[in-house]
mmCIF file of the N, C-alpha and C atoms, coordinates in Angstrom:
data_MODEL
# 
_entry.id   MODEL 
# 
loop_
_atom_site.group_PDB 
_atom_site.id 
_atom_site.type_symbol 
_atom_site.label_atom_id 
_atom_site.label_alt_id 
_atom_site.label_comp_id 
_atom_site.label_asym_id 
_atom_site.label_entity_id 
_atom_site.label_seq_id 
_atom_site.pdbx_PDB_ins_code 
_atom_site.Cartn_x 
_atom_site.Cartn_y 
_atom_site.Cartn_z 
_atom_site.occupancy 
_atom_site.B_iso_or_equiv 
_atom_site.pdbx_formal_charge 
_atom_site.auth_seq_id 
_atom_site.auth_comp_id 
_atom_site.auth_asym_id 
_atom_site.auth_atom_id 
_atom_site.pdbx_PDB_model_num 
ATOM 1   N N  . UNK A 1 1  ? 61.246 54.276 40.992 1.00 0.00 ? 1  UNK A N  1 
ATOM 2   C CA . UNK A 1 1  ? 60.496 55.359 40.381 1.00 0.00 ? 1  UNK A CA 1 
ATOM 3   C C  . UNK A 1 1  ? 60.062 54.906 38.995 1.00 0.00 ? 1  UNK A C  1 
ATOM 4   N N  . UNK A 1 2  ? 58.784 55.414 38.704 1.00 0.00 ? 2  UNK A N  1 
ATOM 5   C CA . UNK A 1 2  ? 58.067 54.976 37.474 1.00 0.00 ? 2  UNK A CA 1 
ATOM 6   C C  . UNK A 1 2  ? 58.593 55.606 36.342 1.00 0.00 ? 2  UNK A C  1 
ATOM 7   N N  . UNK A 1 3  ? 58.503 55.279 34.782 1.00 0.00 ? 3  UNK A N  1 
ATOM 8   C CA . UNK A 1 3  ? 58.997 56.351 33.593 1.00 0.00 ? 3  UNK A CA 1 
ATOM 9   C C  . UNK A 1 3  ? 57.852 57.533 33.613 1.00 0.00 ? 3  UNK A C  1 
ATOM 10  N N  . UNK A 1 4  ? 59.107 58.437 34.156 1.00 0.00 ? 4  UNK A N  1 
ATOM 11  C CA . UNK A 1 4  ? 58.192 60.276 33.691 1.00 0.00 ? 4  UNK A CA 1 
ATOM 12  C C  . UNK A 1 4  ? 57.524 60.458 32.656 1.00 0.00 ? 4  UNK A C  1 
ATOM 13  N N  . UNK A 1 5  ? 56.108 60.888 33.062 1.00 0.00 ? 5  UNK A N  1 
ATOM 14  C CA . UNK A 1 5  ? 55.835 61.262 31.335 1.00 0.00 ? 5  UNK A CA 1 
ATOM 15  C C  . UNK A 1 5  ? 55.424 62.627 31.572 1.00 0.00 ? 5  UNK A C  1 
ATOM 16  N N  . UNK A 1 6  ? 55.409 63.510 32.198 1.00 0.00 ? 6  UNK A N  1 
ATOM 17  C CA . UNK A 1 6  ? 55.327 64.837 32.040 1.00 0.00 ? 6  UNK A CA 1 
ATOM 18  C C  . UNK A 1 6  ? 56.706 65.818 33.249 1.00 0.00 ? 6  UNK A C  1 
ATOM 19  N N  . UNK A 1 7  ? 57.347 66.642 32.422 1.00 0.00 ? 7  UNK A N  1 
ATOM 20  C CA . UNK A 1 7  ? 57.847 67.273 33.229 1.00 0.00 ? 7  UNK A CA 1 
ATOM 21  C C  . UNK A 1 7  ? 57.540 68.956 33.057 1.00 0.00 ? 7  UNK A C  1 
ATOM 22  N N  . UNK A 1 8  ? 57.484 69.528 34.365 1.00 0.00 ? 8  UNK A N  1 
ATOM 23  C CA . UNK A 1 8  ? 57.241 70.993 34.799 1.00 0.00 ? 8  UNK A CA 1 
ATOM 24  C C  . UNK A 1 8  ? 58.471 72.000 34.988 1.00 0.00 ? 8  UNK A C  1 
ATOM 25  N N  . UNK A 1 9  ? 58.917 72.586 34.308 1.00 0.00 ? 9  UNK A N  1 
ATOM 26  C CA . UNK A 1 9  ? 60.113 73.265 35.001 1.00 0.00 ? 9  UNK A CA 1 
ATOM 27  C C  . UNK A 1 9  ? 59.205 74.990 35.340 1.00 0.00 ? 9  UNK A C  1 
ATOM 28  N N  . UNK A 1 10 ? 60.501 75.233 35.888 1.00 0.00 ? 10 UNK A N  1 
ATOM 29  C CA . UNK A 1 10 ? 59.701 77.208 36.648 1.00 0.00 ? 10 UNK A CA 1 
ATOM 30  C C  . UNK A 1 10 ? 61.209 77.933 36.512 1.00 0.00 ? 10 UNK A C  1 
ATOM 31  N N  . UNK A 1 11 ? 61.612 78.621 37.094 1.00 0.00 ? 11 UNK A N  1 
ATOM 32  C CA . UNK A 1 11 ? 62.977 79.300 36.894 1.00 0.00 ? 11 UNK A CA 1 
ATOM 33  C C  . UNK A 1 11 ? 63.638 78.984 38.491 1.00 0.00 ? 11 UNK A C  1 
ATOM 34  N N  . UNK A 1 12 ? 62.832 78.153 38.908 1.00 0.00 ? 12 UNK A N  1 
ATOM 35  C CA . UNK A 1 12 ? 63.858 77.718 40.112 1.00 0.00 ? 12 UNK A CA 1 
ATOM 36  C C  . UNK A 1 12 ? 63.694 76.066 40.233 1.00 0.00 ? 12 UNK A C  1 
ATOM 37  N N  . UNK A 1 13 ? 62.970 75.470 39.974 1.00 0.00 ? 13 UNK A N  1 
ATOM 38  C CA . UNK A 1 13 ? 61.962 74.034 40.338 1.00 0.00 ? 13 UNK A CA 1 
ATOM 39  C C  . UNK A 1 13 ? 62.015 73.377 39.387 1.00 0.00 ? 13 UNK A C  1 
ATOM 40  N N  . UNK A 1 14 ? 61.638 71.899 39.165 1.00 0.00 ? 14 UNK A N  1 
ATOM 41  C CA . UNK A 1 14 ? 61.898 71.004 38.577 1.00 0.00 ? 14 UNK A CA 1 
ATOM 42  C C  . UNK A 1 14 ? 61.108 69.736 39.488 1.00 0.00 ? 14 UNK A C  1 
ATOM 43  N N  . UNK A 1 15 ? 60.047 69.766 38.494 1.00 0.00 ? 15 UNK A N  1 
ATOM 44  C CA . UNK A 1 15 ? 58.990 68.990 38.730 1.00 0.00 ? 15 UNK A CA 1 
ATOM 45  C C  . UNK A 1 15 ? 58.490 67.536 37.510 1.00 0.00 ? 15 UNK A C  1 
ATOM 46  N N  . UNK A 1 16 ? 58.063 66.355 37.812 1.00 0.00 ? 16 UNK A N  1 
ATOM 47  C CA . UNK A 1 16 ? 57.507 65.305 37.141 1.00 0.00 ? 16 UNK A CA 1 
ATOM 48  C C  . UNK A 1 16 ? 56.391 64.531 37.625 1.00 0.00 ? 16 UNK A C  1 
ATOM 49  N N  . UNK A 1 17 ? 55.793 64.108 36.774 1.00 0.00 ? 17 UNK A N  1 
ATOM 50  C CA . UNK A 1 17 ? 54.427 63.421 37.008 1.00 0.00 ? 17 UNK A CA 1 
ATOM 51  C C  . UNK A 1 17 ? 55.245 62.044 36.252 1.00 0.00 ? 17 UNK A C  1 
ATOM 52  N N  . UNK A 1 18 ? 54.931 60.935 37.379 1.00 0.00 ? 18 UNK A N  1 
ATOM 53  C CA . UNK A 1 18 ? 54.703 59.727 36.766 1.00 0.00 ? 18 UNK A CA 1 
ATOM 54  C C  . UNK A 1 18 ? 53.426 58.696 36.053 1.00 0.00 ? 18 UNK A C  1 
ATOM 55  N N  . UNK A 1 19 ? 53.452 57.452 35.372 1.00 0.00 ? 19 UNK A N  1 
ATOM 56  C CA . UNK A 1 19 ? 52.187 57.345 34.855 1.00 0.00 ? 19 UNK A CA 1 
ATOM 57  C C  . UNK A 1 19 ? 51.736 56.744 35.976 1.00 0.00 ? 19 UNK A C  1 
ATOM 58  N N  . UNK A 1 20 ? 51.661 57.047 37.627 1.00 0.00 ? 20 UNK A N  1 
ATOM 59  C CA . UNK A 1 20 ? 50.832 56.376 38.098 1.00 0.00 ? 20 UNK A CA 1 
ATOM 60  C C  . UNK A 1 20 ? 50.287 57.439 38.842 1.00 0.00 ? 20 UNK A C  1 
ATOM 61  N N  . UNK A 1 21 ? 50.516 58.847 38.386 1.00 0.00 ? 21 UNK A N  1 
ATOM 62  C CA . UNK A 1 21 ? 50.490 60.224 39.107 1.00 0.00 ? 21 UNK A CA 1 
ATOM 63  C C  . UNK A 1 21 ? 51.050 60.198 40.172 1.00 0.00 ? 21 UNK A C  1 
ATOM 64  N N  . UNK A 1 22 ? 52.113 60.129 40.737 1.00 0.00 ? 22 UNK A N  1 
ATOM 65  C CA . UNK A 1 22 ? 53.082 60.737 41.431 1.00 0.00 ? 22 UNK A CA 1 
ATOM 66  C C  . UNK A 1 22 ? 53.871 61.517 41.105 1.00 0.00 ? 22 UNK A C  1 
ATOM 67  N N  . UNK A 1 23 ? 53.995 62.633 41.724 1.00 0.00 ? 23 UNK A N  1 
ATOM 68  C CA . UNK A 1 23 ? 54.495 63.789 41.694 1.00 0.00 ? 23 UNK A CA 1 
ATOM 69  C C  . UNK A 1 23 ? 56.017 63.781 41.965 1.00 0.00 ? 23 UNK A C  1 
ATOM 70  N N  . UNK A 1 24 ? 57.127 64.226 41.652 1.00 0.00 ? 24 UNK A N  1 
ATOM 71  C CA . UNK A 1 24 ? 57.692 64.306 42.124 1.00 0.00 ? 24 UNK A CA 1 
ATOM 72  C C  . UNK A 1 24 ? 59.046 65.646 41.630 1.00 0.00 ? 24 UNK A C  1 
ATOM 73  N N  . UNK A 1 25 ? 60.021 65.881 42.645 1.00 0.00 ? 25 UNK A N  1 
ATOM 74  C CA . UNK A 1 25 ? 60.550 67.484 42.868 1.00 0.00 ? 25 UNK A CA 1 
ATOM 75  C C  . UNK A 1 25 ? 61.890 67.280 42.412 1.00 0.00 ? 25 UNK A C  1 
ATOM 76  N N  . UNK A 1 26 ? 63.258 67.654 41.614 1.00 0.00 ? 26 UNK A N  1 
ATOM 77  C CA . UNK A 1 26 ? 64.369 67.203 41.678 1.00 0.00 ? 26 UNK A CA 1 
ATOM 78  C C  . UNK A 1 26 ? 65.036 68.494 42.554 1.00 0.00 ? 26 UNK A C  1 
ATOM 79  N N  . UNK A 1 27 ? 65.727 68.062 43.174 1.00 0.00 ? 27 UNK A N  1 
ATOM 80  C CA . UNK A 1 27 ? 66.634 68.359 44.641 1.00 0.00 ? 27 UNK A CA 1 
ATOM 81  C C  . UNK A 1 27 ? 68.121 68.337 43.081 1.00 0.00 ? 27 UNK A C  1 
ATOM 82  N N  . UNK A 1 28 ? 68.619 69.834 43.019 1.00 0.00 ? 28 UNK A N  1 
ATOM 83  C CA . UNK A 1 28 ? 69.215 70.092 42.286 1.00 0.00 ? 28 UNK A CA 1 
ATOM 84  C C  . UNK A 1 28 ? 71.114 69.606 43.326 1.00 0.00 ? 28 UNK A C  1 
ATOM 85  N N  . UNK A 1 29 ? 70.687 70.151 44.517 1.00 0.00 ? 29 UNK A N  1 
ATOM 86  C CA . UNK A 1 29 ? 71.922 70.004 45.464 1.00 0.00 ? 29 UNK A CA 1 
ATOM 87  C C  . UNK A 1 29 ? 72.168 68.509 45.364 1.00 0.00 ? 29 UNK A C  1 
ATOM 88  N N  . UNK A 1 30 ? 71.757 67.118 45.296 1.00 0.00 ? 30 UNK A N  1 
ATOM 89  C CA . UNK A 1 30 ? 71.747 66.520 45.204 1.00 0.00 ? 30 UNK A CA 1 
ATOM 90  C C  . UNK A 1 30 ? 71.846 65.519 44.251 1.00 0.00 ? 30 UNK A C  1 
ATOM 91  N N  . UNK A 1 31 ? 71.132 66.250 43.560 1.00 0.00 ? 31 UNK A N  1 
ATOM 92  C CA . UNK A 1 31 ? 70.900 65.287 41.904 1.00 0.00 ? 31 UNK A CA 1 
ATOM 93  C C  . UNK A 1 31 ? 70.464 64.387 41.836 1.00 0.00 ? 31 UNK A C  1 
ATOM 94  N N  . UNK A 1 32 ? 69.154 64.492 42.561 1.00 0.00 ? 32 UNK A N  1 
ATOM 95  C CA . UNK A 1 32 ? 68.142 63.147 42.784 1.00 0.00 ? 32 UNK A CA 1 
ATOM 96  C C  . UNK A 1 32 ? 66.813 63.974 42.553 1.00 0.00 ? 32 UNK A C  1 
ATOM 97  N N  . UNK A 1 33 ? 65.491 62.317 42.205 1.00 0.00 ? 33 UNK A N  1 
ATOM 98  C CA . UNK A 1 33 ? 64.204 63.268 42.364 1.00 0.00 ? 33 UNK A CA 1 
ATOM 99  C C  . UNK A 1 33 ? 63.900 62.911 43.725 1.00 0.00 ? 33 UNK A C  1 
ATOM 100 N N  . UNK A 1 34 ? 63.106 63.898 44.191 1.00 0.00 ? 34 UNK A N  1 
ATOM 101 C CA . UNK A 1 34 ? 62.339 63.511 45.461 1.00 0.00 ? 34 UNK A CA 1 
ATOM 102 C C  . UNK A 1 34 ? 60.654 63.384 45.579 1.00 0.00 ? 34 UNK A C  1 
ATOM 103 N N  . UNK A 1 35 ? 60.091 62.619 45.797 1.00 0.00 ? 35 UNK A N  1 
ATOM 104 C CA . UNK A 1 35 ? 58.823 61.572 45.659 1.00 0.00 ? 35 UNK A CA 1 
ATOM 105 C C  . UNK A 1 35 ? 57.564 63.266 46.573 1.00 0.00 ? 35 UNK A C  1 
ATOM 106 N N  . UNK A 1 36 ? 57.021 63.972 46.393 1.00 0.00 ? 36 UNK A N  1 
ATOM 107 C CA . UNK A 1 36 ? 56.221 64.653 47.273 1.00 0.00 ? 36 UNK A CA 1 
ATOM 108 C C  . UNK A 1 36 ? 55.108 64.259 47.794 1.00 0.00 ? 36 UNK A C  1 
ATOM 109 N N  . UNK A 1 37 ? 54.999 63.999 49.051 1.00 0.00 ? 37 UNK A N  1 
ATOM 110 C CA . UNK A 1 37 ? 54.262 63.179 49.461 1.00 0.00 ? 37 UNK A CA 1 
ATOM 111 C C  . UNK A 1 37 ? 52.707 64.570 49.787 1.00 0.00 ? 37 UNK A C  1 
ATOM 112 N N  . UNK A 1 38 ? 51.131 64.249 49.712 1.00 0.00 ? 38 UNK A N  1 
ATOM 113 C CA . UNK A 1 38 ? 50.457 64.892 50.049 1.00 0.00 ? 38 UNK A CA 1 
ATOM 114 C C  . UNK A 1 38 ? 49.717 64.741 51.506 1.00 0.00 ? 38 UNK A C  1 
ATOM 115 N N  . UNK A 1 39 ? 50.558 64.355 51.925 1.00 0.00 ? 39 UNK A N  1 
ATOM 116 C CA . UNK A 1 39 ? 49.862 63.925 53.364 1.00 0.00 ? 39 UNK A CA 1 
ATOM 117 C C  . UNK A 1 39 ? 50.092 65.789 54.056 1.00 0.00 ? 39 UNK A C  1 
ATOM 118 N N  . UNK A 1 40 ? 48.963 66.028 54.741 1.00 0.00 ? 40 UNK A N  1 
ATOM 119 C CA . UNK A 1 40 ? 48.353 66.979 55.557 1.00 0.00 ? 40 UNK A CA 1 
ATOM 120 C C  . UNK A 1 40 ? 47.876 67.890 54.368 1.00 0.00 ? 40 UNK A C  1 
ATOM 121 N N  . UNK A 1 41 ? 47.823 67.660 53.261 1.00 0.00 ? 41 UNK A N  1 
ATOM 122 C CA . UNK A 1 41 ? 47.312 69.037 52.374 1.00 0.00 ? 41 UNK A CA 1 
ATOM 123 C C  . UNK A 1 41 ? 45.339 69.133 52.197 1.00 0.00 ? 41 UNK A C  1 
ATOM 124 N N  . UNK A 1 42 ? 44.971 67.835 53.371 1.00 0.00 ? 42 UNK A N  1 
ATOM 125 C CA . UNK A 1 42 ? 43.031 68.076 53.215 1.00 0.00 ? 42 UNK A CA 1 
ATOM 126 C C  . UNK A 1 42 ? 42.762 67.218 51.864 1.00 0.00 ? 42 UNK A C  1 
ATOM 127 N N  . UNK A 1 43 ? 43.791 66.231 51.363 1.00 0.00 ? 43 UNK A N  1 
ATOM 128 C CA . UNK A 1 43 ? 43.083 66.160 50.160 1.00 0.00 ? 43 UNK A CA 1 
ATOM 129 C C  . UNK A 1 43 ? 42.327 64.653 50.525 1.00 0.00 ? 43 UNK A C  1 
ATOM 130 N N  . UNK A 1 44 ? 41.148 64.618 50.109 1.00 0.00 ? 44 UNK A N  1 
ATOM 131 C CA . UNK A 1 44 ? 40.310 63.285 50.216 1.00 0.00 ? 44 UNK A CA 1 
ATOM 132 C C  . UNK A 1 44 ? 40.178 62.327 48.662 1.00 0.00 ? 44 UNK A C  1 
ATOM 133 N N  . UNK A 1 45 ? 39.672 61.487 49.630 1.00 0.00 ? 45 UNK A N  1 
ATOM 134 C CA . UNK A 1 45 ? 39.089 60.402 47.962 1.00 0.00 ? 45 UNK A CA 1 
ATOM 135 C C  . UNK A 1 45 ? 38.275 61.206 47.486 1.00 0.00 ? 45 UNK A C  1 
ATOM 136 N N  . UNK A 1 46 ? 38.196 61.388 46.022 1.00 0.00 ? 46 UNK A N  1 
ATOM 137 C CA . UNK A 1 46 ? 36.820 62.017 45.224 1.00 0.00 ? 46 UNK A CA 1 
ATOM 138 C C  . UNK A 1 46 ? 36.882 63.754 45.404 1.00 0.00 ? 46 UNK A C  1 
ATOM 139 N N  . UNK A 1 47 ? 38.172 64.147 45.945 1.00 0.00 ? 47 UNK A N  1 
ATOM 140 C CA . UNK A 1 47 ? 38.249 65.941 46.105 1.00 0.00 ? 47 UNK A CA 1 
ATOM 141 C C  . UNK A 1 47 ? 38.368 66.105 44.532 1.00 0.00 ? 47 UNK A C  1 
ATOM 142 N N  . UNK A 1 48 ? 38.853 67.078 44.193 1.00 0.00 ? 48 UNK A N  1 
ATOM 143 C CA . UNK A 1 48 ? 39.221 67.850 43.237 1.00 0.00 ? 48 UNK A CA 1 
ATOM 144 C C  . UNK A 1 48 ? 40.309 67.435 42.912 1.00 0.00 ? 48 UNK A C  1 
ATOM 145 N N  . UNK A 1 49 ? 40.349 66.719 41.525 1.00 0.00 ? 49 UNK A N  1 
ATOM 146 C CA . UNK A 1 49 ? 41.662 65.959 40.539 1.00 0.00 ? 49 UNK A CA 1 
ATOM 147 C C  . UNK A 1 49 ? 42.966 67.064 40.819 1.00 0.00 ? 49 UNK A C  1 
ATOM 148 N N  . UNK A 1 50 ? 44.295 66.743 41.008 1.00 0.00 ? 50 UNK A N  1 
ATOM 149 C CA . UNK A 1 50 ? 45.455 67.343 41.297 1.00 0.00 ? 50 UNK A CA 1 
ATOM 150 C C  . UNK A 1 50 ? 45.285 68.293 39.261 1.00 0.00 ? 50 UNK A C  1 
ATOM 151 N N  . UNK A 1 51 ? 45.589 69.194 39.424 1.00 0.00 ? 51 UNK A N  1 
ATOM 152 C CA . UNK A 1 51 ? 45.638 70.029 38.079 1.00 0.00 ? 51 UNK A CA 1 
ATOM 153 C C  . UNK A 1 51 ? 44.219 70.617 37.471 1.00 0.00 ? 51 UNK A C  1 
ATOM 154 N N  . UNK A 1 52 ? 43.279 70.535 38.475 1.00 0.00 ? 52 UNK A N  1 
ATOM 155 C CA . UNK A 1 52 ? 41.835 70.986 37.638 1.00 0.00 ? 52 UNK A CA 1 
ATOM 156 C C  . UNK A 1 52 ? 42.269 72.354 37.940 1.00 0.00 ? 52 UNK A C  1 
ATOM 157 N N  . UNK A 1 53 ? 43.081 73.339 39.113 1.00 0.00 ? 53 UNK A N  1 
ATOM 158 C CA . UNK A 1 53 ? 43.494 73.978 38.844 1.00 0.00 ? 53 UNK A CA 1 
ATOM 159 C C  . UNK A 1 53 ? 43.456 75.197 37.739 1.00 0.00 ? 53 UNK A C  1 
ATOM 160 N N  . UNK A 1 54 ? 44.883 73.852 37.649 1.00 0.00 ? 54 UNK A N  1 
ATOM 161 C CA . UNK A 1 54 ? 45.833 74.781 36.267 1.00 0.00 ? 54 UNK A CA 1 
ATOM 162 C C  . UNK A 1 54 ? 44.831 74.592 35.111 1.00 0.00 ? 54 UNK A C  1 
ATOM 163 N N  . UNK A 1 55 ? 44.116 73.282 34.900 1.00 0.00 ? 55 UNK A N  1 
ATOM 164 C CA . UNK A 1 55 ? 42.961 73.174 33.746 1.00 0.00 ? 55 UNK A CA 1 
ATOM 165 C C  . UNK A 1 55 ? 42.229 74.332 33.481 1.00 0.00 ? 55 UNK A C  1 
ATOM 166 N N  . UNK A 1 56 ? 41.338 74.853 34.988 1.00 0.00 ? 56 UNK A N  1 
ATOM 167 C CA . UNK A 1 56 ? 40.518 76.101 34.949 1.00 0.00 ? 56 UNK A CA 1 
ATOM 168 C C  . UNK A 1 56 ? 40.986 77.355 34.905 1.00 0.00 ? 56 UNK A C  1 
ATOM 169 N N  . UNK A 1 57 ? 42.347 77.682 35.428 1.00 0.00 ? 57 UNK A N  1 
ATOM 170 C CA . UNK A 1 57 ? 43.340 79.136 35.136 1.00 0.00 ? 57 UNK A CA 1 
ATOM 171 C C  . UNK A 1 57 ? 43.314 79.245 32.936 1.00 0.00 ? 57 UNK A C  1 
ATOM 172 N N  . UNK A 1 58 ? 44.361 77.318 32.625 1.00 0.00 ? 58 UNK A N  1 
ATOM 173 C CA . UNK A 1 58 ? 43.837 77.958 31.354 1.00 0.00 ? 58 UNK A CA 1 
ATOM 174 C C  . UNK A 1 58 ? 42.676 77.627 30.406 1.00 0.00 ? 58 UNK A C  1 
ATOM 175 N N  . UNK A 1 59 ? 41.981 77.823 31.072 1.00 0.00 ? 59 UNK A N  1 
ATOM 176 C CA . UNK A 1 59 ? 40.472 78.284 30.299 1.00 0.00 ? 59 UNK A CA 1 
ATOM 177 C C  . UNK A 1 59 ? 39.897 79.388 30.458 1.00 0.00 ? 59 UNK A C  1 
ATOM 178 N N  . UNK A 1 60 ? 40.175 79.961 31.886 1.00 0.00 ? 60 UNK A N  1 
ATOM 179 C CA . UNK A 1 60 ? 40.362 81.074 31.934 1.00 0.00 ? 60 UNK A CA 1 
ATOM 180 C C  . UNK A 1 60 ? 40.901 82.374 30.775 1.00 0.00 ? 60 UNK A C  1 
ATOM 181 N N  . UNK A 1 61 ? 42.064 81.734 30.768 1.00 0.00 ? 61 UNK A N  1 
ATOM 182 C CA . UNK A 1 61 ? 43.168 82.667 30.147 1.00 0.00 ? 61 UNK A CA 1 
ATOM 183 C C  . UNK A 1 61 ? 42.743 82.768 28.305 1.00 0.00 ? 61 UNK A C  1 
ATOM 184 N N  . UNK A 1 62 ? 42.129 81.687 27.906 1.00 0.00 ? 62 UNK A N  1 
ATOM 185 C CA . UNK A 1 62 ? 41.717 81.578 26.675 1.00 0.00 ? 62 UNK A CA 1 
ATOM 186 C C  . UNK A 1 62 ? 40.448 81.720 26.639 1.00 0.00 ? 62 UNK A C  1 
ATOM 187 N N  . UNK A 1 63 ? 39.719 82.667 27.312 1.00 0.00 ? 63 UNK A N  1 
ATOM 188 C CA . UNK A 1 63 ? 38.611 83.037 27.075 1.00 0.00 ? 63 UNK A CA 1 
ATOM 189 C C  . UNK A 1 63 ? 38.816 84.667 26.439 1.00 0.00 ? 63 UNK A C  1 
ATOM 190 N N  . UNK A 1 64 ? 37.558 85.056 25.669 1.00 0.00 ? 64 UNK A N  1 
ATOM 191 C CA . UNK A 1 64 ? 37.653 86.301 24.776 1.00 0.00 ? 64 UNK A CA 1 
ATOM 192 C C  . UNK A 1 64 ? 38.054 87.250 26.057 1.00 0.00 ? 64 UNK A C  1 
# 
């Protein structure tokens, strides 16, 4: 696994982005990360960047 440079927490989840963008989940029962793979989610070469998302929610949110 690559050095994390962003981590996500939620009130249940525990999430990291590596610098080669891989995603990945920590499995608390365990105490390991686990790698999330996107296979069957439709995503293609050239779709929509993983986080344009959350980019467009906050721009959303910081609009007047």
């Amino acid at each position: 696994m690559a050095k994390l440079i962003q981590i996500c927490a939620s009130q249940n989840d525990l999430f990291a982005l590596d610098g080669d963008g891989v995603v990945y989940q920590y499995n608390f029962k365990t105490s390991r990360w686990t790698r999330l793979d996107h296979a069957g989610d439709g995503a293609e070469t050239g779709s929509t960047p993983p986080g344009s998302d959350r980019r467009a929610a906050k721009e959303r949110r910081s609009r007047p």
